[in-house]
C-alpha positions in Angstrom: 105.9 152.7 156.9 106.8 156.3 155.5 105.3 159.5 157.0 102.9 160.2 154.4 101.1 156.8 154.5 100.8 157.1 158.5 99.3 160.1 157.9 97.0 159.2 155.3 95.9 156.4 157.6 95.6 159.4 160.2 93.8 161.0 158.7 91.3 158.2 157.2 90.5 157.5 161.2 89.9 161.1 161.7 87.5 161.4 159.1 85.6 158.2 160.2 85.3 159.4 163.8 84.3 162.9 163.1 81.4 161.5 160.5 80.0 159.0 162.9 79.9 161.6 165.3 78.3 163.9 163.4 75.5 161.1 162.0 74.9 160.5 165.6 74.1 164.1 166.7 71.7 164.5 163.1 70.5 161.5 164.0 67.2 162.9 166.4 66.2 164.9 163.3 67.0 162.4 160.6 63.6 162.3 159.2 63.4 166.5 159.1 67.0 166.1 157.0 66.1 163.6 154.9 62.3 165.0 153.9 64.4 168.7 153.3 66.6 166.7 150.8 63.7 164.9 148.6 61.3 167.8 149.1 64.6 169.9 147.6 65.0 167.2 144.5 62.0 167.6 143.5 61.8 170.8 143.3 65.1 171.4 142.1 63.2 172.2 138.5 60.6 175.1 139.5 63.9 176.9 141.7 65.8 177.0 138.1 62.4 178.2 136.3 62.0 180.9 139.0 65.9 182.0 139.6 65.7 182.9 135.7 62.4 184.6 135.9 63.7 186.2 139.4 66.8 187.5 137.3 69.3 185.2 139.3 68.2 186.2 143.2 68.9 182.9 144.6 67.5 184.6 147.7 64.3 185.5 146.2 63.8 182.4 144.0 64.5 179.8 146.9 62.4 181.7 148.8 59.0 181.7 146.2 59.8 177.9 145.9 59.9 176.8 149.9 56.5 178.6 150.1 55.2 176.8 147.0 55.9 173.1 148.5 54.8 174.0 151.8 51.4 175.1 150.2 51.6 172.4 147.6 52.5 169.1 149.4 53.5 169.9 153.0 50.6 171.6 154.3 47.8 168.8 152.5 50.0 166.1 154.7 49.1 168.0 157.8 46.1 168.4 157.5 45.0 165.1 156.4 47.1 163.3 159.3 44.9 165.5 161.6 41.5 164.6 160.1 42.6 161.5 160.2 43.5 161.0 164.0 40.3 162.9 164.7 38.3 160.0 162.2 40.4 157.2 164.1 39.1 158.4 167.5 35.9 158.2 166.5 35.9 155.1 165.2 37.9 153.6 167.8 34.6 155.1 170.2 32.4 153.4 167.6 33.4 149.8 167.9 34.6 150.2 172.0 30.4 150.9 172.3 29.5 148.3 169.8 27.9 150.7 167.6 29.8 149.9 164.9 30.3 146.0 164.4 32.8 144.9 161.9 33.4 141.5 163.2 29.2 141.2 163.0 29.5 142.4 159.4 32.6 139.7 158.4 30.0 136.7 160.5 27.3 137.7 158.0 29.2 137.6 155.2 30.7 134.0 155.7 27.4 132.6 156.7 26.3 134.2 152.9 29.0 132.0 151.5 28.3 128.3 149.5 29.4 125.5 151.3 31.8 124.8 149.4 33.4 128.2 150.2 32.3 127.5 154.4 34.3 123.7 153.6 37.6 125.9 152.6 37.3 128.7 155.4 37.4 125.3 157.5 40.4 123.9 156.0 41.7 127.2 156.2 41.3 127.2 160.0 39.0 130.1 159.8 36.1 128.4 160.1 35.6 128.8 164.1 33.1 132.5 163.7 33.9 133.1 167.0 37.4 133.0 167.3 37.4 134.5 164.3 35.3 137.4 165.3 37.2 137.7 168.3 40.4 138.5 166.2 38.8 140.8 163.7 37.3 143.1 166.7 41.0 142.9 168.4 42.7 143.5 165.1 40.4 146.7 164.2 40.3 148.4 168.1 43.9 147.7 168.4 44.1 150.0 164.8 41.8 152.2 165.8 43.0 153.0 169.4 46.8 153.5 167.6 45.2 156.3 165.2 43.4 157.7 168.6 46.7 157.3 170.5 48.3 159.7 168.7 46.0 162.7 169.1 47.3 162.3 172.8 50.8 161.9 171.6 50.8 164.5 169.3 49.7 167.2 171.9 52.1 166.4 174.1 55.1 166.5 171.4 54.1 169.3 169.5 57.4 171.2 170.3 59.4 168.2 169.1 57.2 168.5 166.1 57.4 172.0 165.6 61.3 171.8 166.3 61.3 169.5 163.0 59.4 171.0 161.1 61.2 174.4 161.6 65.0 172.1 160.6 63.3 170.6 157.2 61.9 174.2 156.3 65.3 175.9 156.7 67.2 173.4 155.4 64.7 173.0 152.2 65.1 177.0 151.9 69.3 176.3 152.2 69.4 173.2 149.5 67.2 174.7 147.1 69.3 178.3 147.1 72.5 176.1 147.4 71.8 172.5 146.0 74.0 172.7 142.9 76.6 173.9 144.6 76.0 171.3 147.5 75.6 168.0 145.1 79.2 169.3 143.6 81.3 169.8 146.5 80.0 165.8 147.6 80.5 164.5 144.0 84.4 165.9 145.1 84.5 164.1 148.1 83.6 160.5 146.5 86.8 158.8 145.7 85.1 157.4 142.6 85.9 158.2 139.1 83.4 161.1 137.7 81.4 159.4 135.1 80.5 156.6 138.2 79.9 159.5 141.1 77.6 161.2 137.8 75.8 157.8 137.3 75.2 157.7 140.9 73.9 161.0 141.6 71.4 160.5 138.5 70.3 157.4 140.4 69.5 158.8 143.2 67.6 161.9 142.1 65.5 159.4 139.6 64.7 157.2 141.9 63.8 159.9 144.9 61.5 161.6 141.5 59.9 158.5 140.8 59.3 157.0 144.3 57.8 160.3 145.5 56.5 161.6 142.3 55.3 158.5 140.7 54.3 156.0 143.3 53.3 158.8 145.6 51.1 160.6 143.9 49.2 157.3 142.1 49.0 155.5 146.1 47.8 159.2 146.7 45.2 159.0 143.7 44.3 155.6 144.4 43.6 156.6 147.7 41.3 159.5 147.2 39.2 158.1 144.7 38.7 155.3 146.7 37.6 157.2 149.5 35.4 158.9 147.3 33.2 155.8 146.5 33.0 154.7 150.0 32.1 157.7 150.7 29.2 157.8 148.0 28.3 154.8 148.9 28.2 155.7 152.9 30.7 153.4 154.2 31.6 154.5 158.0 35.1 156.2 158.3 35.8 156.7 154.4 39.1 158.5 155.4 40.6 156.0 157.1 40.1 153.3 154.5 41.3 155.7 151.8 44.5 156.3 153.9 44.8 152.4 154.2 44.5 152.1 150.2 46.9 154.5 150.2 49.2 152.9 151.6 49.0 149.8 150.4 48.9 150.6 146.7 52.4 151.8 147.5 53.1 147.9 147.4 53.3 146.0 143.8 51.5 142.6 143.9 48.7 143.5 147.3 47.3 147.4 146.2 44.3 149.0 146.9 42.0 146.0 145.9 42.6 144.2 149.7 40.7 146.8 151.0 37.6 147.5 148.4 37.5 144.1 147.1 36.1 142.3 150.4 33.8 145.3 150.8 32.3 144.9 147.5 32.2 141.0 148.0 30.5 142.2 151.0 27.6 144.1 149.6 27.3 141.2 146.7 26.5 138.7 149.3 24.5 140.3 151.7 21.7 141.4 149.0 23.1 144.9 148.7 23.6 144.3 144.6 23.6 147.3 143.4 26.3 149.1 145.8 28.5 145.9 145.0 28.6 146.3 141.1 29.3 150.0 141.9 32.1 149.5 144.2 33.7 146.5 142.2 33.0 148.1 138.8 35.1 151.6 140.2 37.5 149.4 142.0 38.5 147.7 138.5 37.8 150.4 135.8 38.8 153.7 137.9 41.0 152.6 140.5 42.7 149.7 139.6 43.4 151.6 135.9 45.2 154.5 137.3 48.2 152.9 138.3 48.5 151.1 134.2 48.0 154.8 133.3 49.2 157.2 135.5 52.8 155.0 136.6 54.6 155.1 133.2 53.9 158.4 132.4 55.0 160.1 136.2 58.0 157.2 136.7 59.2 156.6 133.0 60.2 153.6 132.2 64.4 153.9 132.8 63.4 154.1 136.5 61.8 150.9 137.3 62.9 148.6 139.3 61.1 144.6 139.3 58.0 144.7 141.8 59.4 142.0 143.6 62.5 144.3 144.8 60.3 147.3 145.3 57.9 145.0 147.4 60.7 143.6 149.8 62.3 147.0 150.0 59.3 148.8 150.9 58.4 146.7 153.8 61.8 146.2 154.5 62.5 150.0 155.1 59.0 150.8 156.7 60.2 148.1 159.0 63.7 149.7 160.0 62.7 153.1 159.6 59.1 153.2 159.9 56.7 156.0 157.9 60.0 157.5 156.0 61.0 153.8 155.2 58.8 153.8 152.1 61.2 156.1 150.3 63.8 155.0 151.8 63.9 151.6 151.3 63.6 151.5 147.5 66.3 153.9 147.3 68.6 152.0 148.9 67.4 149.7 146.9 68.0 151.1 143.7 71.7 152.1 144.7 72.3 148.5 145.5 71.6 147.6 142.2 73.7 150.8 140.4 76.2 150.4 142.9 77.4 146.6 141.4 76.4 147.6 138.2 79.0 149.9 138.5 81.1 147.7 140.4 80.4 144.6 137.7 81.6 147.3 134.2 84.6 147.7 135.9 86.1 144.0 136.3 87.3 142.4 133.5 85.1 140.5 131.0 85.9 136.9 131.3 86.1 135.3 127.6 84.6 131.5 127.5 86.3 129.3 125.7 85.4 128.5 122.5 
């Protein structure tokens, strides 16, 4: 072996030491780093409007823009997580006191059911109402104490909190002022030929723009407007649920409809008619529209992945790295897929015989 392939190799080890070292230490404040870099794609656009405007002070222009997403989407977060813990207390008081009695409400509704219905529930093995009841109480206390819980937790970690919330500031403030120059000096470091490291980096930022930007704001959409109608229609803890359909319109194939679709079968068979067409004609018309109309034109087209893989790899990443797994997830996802793309264009095309 010549001196210049033992160093090579040297240094190769070096490098792979010194990185997993350093992911180690980031790793506490992972979340803060990761947040700074999507919060920093996606407003990468207004930071070029304003450093124009601002006649090139990078300073001044990075500046304007921090202050803009913390107004615009950091500060809504906040304070919705907080009305929210303060609703899940209360309701977690509600049903520990019996004053509010979902599993009473679920009883009611399966006794309003045809027999034929009853005969499946049975088959199903959800036909014993007690048991049945018994779970449904569990499952929503169990819910509700977790929102609760974290009142309690968040007091005692607001230093931690505030710790991380100072790192994805500063560091949103540092890639928006220095992003370009940032995303080249990594493109440099890839030992990939440029047109792959450029078809990757366009990936990525697509990807983090339509996951956050597209499926983001239509869960978030989804979500208010079906808080709105529960809340019209006086339906206990309309926050939470709207959080909840939140959520799970960020999942293809489930969406929003799990949650306001049993409420508005609810209301159908327990002689509330009225509130039922309501609720089901807003959960199909309004709600269930907005993702037909809103998706294509905040996503595009060029960026969508099958709902299948963007169902697997949502879960999949909320499972490894919990709340931040919805972005996550997809777009590791999504550079899977580019990744042997890339890898598939560059092996030889195999002629069949003919």
């Amino acid at each position: 072996m010549n001196e210049a392939a033992l160093q090579n190799k040297a240094l190769a080890v070096l490098l792979a030491l010194v990185t997993i070292a350093f992911v180690w230490i980031l790793l506490p404040y992972y979340g803060a780093i990761f947040w700074a870099v999507v919060l920093g794609i996606l407003f990468a656009p207004l930071q070029r409007n304003l450093l124009i405007r601002f006649g090139r002070r990078r300073n001044l222009a990075a500046l304007t823009t921090t202050v803009v997403c913390l107004l615009v989407a950091v500060l809504p977060v906040f304070i919705t997580s907080v009305l929210l813990v303060q609703e899940g207390a209360t309701l977690y008081q509600r049903i520990e006191s019996g004053q509010l009695d979902i599993a009473g409400y679920v009883e009611r509704g399966i006794n309003m059911l045809p027999a034929f219905a009853q005969h499946g529930l049975d088959n199903l093995g959800m036909g014993n109402l007690d048991g049945l009841r018994d779970k449904i109480t569990k499952w929503a206390t169990q819910g509700s104490q977790v929102l609760a819980s974290q009142a309690f937790s968040f007091g005692q970690g607001t230093f931690e909190f505030l710790i991380s919330f100072g790192i994805m500031m500063y560091l949103l403030f540092f890639f928006l002022r220095e992003g370009a120059e940032v995303a080249r000096r990594v493109r440099l470091a890839v030992p990939l030929p440029e047109h792959q490291k450029r078809r990757l980096q366009l990936k990525f930022n697509r990807v983090v723009r339509a996951t956050v930007k597209g499926n983001v704001l239509v869960a978030i959409t989804q979500g208010a407007l079906g808080g709105l109608i529960f809340w019209v229609l006086d339906i206990p803890s309309a926050l939470v649920w709207a959080v909840l359909m939140a959520f799970l319109s960020l999942l293809p194939a489930v969406g929003a409809g799990i949650v306001w679709a049993p409420v508005a079968a609810y209301f159908l068979l327990t002689g509330a008619i009225l509130s039922g067409i309501i609720l089901t004609a807003f959960g199909v018309l309004v709600i269930g529209l907005v993702d037909n109309l809103l998706r294509p034109i905040l996503v595009g087209k060029d960026t969508r992945m099958p709902d299948y893989l963007i169902l697997v790899s949502t879960l999949g990443g909320l499972a490894v790295f919990g709340l931040n797994g919805f972005v996550i997830g997809p777009l590791i996802a999504a550079l899977f897929v580019s990744s042997w793309a890339i890898f598939a264009a560059t092996k030889p095309q195999v002629q069949l015989p003919q």
